[in-house]
VOTOR-160524 format. One record per atom (N, C-alpha, C, O, CB): x, y, z; residue number from 0; atom name. Coordinates in steps of 0.1 Angstrom, whole numbers, m for minus. Glycine has a CB too. Example, Ala and Ser with C-alpha at 12.3 -4.5 7.8 and 13.67 -1.06 7.14 Angstrom:
// VOTOR-160524
+-------+-------+-------+-------+------+
|    px |    py |    pz | kolti | nuti |
+-------+-------+-------+-------+------+
|   132 |   m57 |    78 |     0 |    N |
|   123 |   m45 |    78 |     0 |   CA |
|   132 |   m33 |    78 |     0 |    C |
|   142 |   m33 |    85 |     0 |    O |
|   113 |   m45 |    90 |     0 |   CB |
|   128 |   m22 |    71 |     1 |    N |
|   137 |   m11 |    71 |     1 |   CA |
|   129 |     0 |    79 |     1 |    C |
|   134 |    11 |    80 |     1 |    O |
|   141 |    m6 |    57 |     1 |   CB |
+-------+-------+-------+-------+------+
END
This chain:
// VOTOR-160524
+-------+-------+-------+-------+------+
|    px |    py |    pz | kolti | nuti |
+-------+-------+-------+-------+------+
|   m36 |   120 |   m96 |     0 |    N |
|   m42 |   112 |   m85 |     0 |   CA |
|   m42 |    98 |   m89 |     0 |    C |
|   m45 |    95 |  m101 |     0 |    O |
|   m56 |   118 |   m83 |     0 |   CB |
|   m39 |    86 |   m80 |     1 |    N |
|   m42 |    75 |   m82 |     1 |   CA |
|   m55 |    72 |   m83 |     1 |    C |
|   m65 |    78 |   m81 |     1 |    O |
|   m37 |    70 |   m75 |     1 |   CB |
|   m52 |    57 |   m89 |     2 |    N |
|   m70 |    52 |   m93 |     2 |   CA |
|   m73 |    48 |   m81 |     2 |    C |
|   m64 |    48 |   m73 |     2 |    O |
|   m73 |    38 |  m105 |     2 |   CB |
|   m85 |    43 |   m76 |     3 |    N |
|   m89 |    41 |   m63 |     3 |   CA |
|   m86 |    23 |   m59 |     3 |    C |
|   m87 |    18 |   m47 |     3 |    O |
|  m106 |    47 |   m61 |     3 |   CB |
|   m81 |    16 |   m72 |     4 |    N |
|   m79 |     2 |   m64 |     4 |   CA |
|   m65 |     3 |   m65 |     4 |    C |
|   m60 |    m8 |   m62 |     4 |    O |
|   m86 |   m14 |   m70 |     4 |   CB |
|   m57 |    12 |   m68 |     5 |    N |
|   m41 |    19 |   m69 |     5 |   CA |
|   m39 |    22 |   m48 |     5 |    C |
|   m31 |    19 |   m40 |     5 |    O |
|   m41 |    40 |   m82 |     5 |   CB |
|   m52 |    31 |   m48 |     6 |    N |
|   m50 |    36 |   m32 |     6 |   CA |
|   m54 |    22 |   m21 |     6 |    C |
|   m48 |    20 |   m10 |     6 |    O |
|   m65 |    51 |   m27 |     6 |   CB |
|   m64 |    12 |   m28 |     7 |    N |
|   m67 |     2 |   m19 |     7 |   CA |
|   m59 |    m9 |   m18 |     7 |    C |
|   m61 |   m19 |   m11 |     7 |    O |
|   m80 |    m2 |   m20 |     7 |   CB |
|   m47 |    m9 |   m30 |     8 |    N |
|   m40 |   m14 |   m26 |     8 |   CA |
|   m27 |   m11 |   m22 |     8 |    C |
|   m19 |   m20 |   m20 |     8 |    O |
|   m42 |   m19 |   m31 |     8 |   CB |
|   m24 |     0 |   m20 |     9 |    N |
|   m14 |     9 |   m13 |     9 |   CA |
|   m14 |     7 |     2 |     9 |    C |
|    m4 |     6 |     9 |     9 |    O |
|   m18 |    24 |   m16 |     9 |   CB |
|   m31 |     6 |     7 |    10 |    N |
|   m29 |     6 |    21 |    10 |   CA |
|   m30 |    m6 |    28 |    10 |    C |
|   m27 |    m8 |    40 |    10 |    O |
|   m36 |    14 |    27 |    10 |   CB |
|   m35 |   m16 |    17 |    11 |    N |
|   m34 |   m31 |    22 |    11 |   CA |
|   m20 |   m36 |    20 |    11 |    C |
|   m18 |   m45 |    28 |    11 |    O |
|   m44 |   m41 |    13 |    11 |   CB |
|   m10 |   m33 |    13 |    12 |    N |
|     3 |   m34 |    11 |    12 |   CA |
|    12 |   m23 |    24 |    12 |    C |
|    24 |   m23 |    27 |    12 |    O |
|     5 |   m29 |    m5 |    12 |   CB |
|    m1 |   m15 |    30 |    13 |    N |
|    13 |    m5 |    39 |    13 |   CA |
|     7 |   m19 |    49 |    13 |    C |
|    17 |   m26 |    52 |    13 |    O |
|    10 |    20 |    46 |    13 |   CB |
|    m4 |   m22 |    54 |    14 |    N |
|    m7 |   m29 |    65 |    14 |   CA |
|     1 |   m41 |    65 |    14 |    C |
|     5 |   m46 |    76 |    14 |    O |
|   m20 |   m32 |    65 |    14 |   CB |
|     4 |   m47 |    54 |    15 |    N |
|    12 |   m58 |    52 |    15 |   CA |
|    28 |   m59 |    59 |    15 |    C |
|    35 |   m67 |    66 |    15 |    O |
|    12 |   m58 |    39 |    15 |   CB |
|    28 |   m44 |    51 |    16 |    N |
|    50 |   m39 |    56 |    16 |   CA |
|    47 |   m36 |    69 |    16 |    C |
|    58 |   m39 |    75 |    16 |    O |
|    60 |   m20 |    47 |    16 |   CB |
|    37 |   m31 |    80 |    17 |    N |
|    39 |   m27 |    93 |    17 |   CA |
|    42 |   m42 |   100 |    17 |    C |
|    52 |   m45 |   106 |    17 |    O |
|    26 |   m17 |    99 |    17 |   CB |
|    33 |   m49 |    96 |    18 |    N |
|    28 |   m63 |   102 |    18 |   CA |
|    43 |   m69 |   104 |    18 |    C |
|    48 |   m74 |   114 |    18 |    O |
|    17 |   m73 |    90 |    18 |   CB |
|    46 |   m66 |    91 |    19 |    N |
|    61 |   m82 |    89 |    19 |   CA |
|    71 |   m71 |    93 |    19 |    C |
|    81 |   m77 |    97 |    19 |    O |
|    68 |   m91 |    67 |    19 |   CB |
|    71 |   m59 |    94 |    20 |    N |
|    80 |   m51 |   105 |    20 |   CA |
|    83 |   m56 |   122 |    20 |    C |
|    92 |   m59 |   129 |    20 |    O |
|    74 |   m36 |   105 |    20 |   CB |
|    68 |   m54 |   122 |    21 |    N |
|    66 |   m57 |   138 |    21 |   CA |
|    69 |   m72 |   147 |    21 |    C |
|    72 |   m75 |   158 |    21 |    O |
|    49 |   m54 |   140 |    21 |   CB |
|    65 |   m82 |   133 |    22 |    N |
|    69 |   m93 |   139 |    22 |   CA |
|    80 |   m98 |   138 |    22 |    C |
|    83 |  m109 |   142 |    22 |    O |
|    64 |  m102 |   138 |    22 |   CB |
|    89 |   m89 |   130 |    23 |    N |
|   106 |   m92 |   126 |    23 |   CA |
|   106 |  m103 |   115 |    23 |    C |
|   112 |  m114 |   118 |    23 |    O |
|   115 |   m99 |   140 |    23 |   CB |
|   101 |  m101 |   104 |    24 |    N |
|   103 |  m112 |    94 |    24 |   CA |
|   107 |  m103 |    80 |    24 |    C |
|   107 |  m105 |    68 |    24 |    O |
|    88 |  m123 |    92 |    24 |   CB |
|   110 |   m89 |    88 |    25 |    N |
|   116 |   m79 |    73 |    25 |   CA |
|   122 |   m71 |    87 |    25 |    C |
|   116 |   m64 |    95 |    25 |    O |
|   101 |   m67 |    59 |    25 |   CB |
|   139 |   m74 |    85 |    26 |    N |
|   147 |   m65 |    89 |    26 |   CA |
|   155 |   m55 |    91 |    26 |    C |
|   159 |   m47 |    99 |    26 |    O |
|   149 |   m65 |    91 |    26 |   CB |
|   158 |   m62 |    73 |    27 |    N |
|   169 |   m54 |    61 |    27 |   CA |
|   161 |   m34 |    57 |    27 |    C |
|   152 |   m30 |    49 |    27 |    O |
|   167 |   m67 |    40 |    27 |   CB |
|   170 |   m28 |    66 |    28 |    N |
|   166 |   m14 |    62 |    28 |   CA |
|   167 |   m14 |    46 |    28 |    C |
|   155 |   m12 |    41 |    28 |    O |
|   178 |    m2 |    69 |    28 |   CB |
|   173 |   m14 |    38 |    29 |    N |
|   172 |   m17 |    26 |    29 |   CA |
|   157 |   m19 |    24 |    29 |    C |
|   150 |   m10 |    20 |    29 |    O |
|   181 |   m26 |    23 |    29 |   CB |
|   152 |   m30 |    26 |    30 |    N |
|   141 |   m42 |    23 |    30 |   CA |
|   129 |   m28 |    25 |    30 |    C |
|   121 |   m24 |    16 |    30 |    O |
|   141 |   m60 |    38 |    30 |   CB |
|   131 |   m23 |    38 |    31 |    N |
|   122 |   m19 |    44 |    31 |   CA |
|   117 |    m6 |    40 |    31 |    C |
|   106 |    m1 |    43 |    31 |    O |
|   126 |   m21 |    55 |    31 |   CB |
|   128 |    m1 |    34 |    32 |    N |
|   128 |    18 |    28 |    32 |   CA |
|   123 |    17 |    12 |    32 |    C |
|   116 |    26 |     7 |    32 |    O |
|   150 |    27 |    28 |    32 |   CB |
|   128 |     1 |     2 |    33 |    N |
|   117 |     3 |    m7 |    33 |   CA |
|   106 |     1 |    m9 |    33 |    C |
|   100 |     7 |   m18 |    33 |    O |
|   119 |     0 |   m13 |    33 |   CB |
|    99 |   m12 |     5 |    34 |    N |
|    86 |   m15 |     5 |    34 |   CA |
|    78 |     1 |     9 |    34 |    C |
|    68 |     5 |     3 |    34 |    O |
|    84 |   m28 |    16 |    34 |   CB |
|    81 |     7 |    16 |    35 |    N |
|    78 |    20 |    23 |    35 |   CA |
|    73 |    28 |    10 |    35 |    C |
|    62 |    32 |     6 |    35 |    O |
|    93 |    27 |    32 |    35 |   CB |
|    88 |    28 |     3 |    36 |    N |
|    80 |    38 |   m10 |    36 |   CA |
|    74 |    34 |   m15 |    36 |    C |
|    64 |    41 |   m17 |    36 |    O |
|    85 |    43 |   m20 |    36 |   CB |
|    73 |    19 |   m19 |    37 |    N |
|    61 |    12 |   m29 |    37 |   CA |
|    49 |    17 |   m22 |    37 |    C |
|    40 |    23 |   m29 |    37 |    O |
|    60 |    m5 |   m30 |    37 |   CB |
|    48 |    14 |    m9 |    38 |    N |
|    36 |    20 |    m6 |    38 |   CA |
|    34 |    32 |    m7 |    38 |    C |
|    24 |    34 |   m15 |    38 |    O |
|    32 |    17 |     4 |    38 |   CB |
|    38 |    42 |    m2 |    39 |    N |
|    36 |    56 |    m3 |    39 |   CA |
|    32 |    58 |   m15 |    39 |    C |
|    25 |    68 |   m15 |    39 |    O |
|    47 |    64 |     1 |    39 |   CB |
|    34 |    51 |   m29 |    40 |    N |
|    31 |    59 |   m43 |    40 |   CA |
|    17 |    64 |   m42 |    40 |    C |
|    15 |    76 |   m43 |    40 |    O |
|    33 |    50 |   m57 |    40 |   CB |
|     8 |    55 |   m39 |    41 |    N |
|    m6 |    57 |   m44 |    41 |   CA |
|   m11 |    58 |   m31 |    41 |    C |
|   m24 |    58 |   m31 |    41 |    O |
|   m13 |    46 |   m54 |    41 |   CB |
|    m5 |    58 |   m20 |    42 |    N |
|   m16 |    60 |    m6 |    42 |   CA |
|   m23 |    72 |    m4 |    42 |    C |
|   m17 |    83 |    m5 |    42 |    O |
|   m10 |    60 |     7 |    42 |   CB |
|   m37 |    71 |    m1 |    43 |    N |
|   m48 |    81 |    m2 |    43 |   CA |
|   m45 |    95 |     8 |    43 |    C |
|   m41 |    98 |    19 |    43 |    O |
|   m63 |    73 |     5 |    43 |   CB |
|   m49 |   102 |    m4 |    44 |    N |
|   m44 |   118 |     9 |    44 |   CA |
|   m54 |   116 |    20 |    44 |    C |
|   m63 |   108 |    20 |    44 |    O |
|   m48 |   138 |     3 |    44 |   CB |
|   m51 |   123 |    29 |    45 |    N |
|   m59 |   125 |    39 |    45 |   CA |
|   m70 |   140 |    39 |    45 |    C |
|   m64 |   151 |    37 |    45 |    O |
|   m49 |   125 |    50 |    45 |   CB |
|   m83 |   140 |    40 |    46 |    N |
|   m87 |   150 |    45 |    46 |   CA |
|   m84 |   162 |    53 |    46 |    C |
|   m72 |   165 |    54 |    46 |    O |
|   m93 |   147 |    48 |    46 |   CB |
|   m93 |   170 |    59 |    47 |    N |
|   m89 |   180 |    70 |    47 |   CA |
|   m97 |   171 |    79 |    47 |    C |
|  m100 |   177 |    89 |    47 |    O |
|   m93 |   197 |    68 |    47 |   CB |
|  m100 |   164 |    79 |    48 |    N |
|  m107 |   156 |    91 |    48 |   CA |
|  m102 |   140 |    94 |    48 |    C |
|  m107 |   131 |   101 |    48 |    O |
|  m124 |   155 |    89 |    48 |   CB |
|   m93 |   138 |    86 |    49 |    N |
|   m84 |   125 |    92 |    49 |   CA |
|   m85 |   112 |    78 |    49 |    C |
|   m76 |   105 |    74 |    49 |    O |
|   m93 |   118 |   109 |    49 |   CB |
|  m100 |   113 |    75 |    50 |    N |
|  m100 |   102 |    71 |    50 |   CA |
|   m98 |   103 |    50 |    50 |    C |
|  m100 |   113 |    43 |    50 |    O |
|  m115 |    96 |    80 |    50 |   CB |
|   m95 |    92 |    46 |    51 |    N |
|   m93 |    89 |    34 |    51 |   CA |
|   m97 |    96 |    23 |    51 |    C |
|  m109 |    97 |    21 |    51 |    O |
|   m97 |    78 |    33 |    51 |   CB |
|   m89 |   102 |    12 |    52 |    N |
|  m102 |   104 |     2 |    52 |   CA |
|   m97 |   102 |   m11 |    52 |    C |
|   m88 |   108 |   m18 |    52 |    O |
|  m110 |   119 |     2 |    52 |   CB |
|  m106 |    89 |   m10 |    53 |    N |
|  m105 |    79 |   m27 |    53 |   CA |
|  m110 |    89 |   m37 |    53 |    C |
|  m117 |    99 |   m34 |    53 |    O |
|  m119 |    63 |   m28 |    53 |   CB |
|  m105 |    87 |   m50 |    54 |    N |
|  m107 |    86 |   m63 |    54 |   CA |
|  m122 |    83 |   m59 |    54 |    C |
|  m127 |    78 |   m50 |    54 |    O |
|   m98 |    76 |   m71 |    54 |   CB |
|  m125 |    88 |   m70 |    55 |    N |
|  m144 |    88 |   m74 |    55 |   CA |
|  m146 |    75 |   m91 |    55 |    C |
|  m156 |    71 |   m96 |    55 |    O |
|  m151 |   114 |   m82 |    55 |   CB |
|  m133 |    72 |   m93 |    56 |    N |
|  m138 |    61 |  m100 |    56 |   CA |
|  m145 |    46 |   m96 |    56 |    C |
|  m148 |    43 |   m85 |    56 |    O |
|  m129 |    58 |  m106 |    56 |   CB |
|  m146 |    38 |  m108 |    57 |    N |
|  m151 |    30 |  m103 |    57 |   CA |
|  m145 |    21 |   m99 |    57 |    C |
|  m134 |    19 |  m103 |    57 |    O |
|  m158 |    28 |  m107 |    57 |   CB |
|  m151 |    11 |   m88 |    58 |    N |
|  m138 |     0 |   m80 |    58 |   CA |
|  m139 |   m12 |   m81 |    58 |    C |
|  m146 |   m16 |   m72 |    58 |    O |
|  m135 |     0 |   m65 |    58 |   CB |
|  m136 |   m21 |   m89 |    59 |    N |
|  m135 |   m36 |   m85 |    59 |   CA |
|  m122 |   m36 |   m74 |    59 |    C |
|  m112 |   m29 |   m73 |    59 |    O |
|  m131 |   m46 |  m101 |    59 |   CB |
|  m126 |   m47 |   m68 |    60 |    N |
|  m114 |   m48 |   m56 |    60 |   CA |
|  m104 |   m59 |   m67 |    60 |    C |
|  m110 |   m63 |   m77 |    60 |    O |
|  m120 |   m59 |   m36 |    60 |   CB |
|   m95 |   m61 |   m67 |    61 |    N |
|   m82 |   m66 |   m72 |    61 |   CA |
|   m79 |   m80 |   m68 |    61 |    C |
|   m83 |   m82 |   m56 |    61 |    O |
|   m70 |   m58 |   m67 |    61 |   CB |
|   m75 |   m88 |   m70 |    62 |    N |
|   m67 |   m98 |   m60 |    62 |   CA |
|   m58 |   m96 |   m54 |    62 |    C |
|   m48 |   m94 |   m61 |    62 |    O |
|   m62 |  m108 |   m62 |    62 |   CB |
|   m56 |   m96 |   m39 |    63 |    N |
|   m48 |   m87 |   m37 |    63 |   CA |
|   m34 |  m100 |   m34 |    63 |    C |
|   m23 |   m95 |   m31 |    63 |    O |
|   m53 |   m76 |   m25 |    63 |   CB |
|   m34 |  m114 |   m36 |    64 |    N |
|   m25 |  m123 |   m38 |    64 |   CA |
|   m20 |  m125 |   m49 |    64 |    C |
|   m18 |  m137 |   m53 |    64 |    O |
|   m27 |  m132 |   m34 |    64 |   CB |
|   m18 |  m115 |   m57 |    65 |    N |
|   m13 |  m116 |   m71 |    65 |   CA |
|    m3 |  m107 |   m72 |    65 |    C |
|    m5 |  m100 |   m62 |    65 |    O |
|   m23 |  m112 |   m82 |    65 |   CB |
|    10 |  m103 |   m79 |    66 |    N |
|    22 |   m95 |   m73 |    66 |   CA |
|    17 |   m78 |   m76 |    66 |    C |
|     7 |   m79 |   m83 |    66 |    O |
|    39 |  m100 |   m82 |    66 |   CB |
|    21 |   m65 |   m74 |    67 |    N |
|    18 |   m53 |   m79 |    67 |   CA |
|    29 |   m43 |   m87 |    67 |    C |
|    38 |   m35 |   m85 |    67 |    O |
|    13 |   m46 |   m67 |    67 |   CB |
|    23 |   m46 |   m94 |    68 |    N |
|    37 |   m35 |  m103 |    68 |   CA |
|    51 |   m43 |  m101 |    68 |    C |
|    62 |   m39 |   m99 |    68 |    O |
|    40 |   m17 |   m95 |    68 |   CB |
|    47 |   m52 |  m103 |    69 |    N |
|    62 |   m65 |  m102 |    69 |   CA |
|    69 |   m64 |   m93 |    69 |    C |
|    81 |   m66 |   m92 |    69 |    O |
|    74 |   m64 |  m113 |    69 |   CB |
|    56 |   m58 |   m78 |    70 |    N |
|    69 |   m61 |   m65 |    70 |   CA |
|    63 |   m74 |   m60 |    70 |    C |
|    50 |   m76 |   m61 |    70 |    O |
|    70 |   m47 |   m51 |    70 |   CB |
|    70 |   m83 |   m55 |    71 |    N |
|    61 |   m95 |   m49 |    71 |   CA |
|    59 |   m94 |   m32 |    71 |    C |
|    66 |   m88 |   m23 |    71 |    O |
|    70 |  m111 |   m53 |    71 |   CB |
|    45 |  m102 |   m32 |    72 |    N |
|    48 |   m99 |   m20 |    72 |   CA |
|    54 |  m101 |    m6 |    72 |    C |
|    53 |  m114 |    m8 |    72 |    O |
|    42 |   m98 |   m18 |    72 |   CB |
|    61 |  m100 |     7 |    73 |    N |
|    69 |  m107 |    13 |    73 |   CA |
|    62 |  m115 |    22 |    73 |    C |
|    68 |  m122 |    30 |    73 |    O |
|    78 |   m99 |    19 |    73 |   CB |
+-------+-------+-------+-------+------+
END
């Protein structure tokens, strides 16, 4: 299981790739199929009822303008 600021930033990074998808500033399928997996590594399973379920460690939030695992961000 990922650590829980691994999952919070998994999905602030998936929100990021939908965003620059939607407004066309990432077009390269390439570009677009590794950001995809980056995110997918550590994104939170889902329940049987939809919503999130973090790691039970403890959480400092991150900066999240700092690069992750040496991907930068777009």
């Amino acid at each position: 299981m990922s650590l829980r600021y691994e999952q919070y930033r998994s999905l602030h990074d998936t929100r990021q790739l939908l965003s620059d998808v939607l407004l066309g500033s990432l077009n390269d399928v390439e570009d677009i199929r590794i950001s995809a997996r980056h995110c997918l590594r550590h994104f939170p399973v889902l329940a049987e009822t939809g919503e999130p379920m973090f790691s039970q460690d403890e959480f400092d939030c991150p900066a999240l303008d700092e690069p992750y695992l040496g991907y930068e961000k777009s």
